[in-house]
N, C-alpha and C positions, 0 to 999 in steps of 0.2 A: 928910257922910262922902264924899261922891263927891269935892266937895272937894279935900278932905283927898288921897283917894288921888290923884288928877290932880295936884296940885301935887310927891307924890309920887314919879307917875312922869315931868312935867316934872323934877326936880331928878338922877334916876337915869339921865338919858338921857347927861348930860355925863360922869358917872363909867362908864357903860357903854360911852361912845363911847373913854374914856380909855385903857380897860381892852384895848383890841380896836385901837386904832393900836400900846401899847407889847407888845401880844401880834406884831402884824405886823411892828414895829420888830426885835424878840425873834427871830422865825423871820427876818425878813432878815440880820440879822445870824450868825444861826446858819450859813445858808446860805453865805455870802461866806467864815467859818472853816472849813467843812468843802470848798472847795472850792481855798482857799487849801492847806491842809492836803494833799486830796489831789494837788495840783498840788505839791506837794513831794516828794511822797512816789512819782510819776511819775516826777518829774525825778530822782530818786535811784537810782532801780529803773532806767530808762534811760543811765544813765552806767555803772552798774554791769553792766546787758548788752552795752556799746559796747565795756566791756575784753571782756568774755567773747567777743564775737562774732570780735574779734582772735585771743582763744589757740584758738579755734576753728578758724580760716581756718588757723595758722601751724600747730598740730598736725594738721591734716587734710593741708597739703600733703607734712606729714612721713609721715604713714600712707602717704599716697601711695607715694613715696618707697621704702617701706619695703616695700609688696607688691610692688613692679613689681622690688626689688632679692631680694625671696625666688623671685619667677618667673624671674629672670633664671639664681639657683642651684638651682632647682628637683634638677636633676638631679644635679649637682655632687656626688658625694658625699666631695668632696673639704674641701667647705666646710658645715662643722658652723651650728647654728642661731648660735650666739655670735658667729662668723666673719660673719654675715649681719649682725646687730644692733650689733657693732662698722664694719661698714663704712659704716652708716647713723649711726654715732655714739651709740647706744642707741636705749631709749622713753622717751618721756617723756611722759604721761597730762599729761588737760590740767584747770587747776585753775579749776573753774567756780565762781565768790565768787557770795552769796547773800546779801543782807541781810534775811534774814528776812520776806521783804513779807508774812509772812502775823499778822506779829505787829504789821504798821503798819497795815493792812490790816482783820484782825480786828473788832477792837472799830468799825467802819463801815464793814463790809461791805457796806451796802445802799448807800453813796454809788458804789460802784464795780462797773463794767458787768460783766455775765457774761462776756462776748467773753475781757476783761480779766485777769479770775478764773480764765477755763479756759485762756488762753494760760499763764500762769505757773505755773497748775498742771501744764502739759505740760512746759514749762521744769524744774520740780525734780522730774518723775520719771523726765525724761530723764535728769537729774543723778544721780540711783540709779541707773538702769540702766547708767550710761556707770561708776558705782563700781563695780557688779555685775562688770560684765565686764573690768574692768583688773583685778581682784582675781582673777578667773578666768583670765586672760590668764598674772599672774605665778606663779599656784600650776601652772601649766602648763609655763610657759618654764623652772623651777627643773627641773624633774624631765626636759626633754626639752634643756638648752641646750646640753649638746655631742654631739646627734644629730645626724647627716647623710644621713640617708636620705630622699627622697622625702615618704614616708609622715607623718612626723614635721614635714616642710616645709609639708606641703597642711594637715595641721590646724592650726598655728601661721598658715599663711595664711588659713583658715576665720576662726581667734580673732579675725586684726586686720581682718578686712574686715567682722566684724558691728561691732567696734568701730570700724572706720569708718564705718558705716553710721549709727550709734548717735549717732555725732558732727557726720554731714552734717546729720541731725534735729532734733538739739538745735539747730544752725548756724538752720535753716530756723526756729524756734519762737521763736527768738531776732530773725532778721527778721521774720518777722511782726510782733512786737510792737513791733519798732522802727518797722517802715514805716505800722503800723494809723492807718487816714483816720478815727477817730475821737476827739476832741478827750475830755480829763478834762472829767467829767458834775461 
């Protein structure tokens, strides 16, 4: 009997040794797709903040622009809020593209770093907030756009400097994750 099991477990060693390199072969492999994968999906997410960081830069320095031209009328009650917005050439809200990283993302969560996670999570709630307040900005501008009074100027200048501010943030969330010294895990 002893035998018996000894030769046994001499015989089950080679299948157990088999079992445990294509188990290691298995997870290396796994490893190198999901790294591939999220190395893809980095590089995507990154192209896609590279435009955004542009329409960021190029509508901010219109915001700009556009408080230093209501300060400038401040007073003027000769130049209504439209007369302001026409000399700056309108507004144009700035359109932040989103590929959904949370649905490449999702289903392997754990392969990707919190830092990572909570950058882009800043990213698309900045994204709301900045909808929030152009949406606010326009139900605003409708009801006040050919006022010229002072009063009417300072809260229209209120509206766009939160929305500027709104914009410098998202700007900044947006470097960050461009400039982050940490390599896809």
């Amino acid at each position: 009997m002893k035998k018996h099991f000894t030769k046994i477990l001499i015989d089950m060693i080679p299948v157990v040794l088999g079992i445990l390199i294509a188990l290691i072969i298995n997870d290396w492999r796994a490893e190198k797709a999901n790294a591939r994968f999220l190395n893809k999906v980095l590089v995507s997410i990154e192209s896609e903040l590279k435009e955004n960081e542009k329409e960021l830069e190029e509508k901010i320095a219109e915001h700009i622009v556009l408080l230093d031209t209501i300060s400038f009328y401040m007073v003027d009650e000769t130049i209504s809020i439209n007369d302001i917005v026409t000399k700056v050439e309108g507004i144009r809200g700035v359109n932040i593209k989103n590929t959904s990283w949370k649905s490449f993302i999702n289903p392997n969560i754990e392969l990707v770093d919190y830092k990572i996670i909570s950058n882009l999570t800043d990213i698309e709630e900045g994204k709301e907030s900045l909808k929030l307040q152009s949406a606010k900005l326009l139900d605003m501008m409708y009801s006040i756009i050919d006022k010229s009074d002072k009063k009417d100027k300072q809260i229209f200048k209120l509206i766009i400097s939160d929305l500027l501010y709104t914009e410098k943030l998202l700007l900044e969330y947006h470097q960050e994750f461009l400039n982050r010294k940490t390599a896809p895990q």
